[in-house]
C-alpha positions in Angstrom: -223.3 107.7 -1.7 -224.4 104.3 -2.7 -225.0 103.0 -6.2 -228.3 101.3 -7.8 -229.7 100.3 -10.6 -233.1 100.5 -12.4 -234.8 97.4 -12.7 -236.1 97.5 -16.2 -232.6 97.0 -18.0 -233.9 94.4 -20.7 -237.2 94.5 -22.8 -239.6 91.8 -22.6 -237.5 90.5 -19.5 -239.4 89.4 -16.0 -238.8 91.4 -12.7 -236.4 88.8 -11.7 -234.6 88.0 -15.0 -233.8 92.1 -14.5 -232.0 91.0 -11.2 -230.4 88.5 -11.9 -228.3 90.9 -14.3 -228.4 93.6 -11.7 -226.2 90.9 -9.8 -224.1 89.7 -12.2 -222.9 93.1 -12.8 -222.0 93.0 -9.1 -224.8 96.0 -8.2 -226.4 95.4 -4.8 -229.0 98.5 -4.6 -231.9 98.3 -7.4 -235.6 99.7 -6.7 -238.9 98.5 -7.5 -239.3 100.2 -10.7 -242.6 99.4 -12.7 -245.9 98.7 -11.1 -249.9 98.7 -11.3 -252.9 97.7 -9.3 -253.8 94.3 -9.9 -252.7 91.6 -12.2 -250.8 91.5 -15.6 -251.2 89.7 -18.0 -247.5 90.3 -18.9 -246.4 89.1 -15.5 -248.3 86.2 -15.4 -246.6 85.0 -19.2 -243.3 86.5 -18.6 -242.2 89.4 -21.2 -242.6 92.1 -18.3 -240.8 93.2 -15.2 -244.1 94.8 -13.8 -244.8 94.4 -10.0 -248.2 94.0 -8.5 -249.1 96.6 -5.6 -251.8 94.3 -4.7 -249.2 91.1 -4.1 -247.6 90.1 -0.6 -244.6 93.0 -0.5 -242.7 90.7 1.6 -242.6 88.3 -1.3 -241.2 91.3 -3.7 -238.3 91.7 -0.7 -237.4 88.4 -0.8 -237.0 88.4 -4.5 -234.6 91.4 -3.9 -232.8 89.7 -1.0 -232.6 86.3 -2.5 -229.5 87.7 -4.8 -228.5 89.8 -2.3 -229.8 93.2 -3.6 -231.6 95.9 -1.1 -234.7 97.8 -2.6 -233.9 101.7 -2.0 -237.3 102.8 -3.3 -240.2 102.7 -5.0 -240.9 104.2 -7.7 -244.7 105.4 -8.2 -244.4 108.1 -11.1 -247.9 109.7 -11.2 -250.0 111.4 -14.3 -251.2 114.5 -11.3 -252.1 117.2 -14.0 -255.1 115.4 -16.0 -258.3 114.6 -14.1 -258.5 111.8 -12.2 -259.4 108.2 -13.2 -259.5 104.4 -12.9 -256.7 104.5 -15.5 -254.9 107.4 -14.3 -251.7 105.8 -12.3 -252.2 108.9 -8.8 -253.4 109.1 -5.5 -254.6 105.8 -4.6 -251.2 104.0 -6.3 -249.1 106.1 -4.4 -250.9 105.2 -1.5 -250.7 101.6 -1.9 -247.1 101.7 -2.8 -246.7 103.7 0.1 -248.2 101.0 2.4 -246.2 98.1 0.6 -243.2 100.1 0.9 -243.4 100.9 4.8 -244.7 97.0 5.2 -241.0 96.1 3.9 -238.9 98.8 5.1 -238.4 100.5 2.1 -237.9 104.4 3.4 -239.2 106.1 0.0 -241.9 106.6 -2.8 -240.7 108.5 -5.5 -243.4 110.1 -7.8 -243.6 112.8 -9.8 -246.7 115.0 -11.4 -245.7 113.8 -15.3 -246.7 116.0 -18.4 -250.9 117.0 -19.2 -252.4 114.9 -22.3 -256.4 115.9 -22.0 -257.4 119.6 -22.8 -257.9 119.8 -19.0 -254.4 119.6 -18.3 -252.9 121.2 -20.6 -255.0 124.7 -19.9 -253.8 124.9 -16.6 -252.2 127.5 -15.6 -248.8 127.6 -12.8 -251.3 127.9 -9.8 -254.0 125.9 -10.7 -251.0 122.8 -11.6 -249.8 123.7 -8.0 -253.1 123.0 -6.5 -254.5 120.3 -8.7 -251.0 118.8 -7.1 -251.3 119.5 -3.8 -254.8 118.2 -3.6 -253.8 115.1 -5.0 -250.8 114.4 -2.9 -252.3 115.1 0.3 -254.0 112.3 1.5 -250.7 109.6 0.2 -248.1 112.3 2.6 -251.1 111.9 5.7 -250.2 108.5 4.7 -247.0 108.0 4.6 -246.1 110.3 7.4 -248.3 107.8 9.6 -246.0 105.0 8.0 -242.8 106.8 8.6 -242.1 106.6 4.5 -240.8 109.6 3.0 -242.9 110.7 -0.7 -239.9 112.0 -3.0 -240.6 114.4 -5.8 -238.8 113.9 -8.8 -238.0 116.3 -11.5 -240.4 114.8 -14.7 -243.0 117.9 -15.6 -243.3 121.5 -16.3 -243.9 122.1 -12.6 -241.3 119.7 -10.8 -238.5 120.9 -13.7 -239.0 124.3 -12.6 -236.9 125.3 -9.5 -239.4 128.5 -8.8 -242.6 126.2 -9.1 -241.2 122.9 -6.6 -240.2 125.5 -4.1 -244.0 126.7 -4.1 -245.3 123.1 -4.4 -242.8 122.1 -1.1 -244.6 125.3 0.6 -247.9 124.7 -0.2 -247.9 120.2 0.7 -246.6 122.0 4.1 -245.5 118.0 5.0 -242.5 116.7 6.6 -243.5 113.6 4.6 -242.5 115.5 0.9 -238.4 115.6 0.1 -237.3 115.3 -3.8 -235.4 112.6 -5.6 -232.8 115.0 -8.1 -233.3 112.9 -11.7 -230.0 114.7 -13.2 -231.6 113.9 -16.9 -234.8 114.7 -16.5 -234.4 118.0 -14.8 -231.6 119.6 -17.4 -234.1 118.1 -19.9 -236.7 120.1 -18.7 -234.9 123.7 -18.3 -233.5 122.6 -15.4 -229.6 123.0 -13.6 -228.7 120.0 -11.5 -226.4 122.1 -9.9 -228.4 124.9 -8.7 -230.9 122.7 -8.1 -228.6 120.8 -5.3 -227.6 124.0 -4.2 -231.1 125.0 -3.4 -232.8 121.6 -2.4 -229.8 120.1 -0.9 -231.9 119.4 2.5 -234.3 118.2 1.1 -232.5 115.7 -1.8 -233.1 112.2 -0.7 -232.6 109.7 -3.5 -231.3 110.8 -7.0 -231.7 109.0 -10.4 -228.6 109.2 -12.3 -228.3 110.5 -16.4 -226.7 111.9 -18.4 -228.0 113.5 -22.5 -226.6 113.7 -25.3 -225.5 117.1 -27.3 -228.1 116.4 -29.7 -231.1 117.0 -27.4 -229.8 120.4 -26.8 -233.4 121.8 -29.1 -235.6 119.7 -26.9 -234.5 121.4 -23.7 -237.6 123.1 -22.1 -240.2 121.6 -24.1 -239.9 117.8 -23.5 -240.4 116.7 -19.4 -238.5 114.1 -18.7 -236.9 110.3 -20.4 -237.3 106.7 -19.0 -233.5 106.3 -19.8 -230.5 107.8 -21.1 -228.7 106.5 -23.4 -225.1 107.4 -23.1 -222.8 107.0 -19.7 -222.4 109.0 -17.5 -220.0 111.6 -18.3 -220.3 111.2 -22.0 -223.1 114.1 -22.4 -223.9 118.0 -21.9 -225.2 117.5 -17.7 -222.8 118.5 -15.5 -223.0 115.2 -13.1 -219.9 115.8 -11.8 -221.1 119.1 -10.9 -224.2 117.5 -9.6 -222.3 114.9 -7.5 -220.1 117.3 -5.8 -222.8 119.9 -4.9 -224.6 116.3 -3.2 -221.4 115.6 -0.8 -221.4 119.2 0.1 -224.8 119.0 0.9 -224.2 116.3 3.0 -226.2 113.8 0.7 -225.2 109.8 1.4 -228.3 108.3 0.6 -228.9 105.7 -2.5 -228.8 106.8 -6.1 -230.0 105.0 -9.3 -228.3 104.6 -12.5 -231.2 105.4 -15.5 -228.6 104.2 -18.3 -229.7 101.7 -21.2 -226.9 99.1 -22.4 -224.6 97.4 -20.6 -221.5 99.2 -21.4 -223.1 102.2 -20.3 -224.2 101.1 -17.4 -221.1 99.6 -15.9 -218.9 102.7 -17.6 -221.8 105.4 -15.7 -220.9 102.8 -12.5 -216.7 103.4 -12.8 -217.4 107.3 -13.5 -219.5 107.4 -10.0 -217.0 105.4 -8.3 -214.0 107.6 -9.3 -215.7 110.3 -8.1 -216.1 108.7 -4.1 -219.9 106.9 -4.6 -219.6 103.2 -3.4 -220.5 100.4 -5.7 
């Protein structure tokens, strides 16, 4: 079990400022974390780490590889519950991050359905979620089986936190394209058990993003879906990763991981607590 690290550690920081600290804290996975269509005006004057999916992906791997770093994924988190739009990161980003990722090598796309904010979304019921998912994920897992890329489901929304509702969503995609990336945070954030969750998944577990929450989110559990970052070590909160990380090695899992930890201290701490458990630095 390898260990990586998001690559939006510092605000207002360029893509490859973020890397250079990924190195210098001697991590050599990281994954290509924030991205749109197009240009940025951010990018272009420096105070964001945002990739392009429109730009040359080879020139994003040689970023990577220039300070000795392999990209493990790409990350292409998806609003799948409110109604499409030009504005709406879905289908067609996941489809071009798909392509850029496959172009490079990179073996997954990790998205996610996020949480409803129109009156559209947030009157759906279970089933209608399931569908308005499916629909909207089947044309990126025709592509990406055709590209030999896996599409990883993360646990960021009422339907990918529940373990009842990703089973049907695995059953009704019907892809051998779909697997899941476990977010440890996320999913016990969302009325989820990491454990369990392993214990039922485990096959299908591909990539996991790494955090840990503090006591004092306890009242939010099962009403907020998902957190960009955690903000304690690993170790330090009320998951159970240890739990987690042991159900993954009797699953068989020895695939790349991502640490989701703000702060340097926690970061390299979350790194030592992963290492002591048998995950390679």
């Amino acid at each position: 079990m390898k260990i990586g690290c998001f690559a939006l550690i510092h605000p207002f920081s360029t893509l490859d400022a973020q890397l250079d600290q990924i190195k210098a804290w001697g991590i050599r996975y990281a994954d290509v974390t924030d991205n749109t269509d197009g240009a940025c005006v951010g990018g272009e004057f420096g105070f964001t780490a945002v990739a392009s999916l429109d730009a040359n992906p080879f020139d994003l791997r040689r970023l990577f590889e220039d300070r000795g770093i392999t990209i493990t994924s790409y990350c292409a988190h998806s609003n799948l519950l409110d109604p499409a739009a030009p504005w709406r990161y879905g289908t067609a980003q996941i489809i071009k991050a798909v392509r850029a990722a496959a172009a490079i090598g990179i073996p997954h796309v990790i998205t996610t359905e996020g949480e409803p904010s129109t009156p559209f979304g947030e009157q759906l019921n279970d089933d209608h979620a399931l569908l308005l998912i499916a629909e909207k994920l089947y044309e990126p897992l025709r592509v990406a089986a055709d590209h030999g890329v896996k599409i990883l489901f993360e646990p960021h929304g009422p339907i990918s936190d529940s373990h009842d509702l990703t089973a049907k969503l695995l059953d009704l995609c019907d892809s051998p394209a779909l697997g899941l990336n476990l977010d440890t945070g996320n999913l016990w954030l969302g009325g989820g058990d990491p454990v369990e969750y392993v214990r039922r998944f485990g096959s299908k577990i591909e990539h996991v993003h790494w955090k840990d929450m503090s006591a004092d989110m306890e009242p939010r559990r099962g009403k907020q879906f998902g957190c960009g970052m955690a903000v304690i070590p690993l170790g330090a909160g009320v998951v159970d990763v240890k739990g987690a990380f042991h159900a993954l090695q009797s699953a068989g899992f020895n695939g790349y991981t991502t640490l989701e930890i703000a702060g340097e201290e926690n970061v390299l701490a979350s790194r030592d607590f992963l290492v002591n458990l048998g995950a390679e630095a």
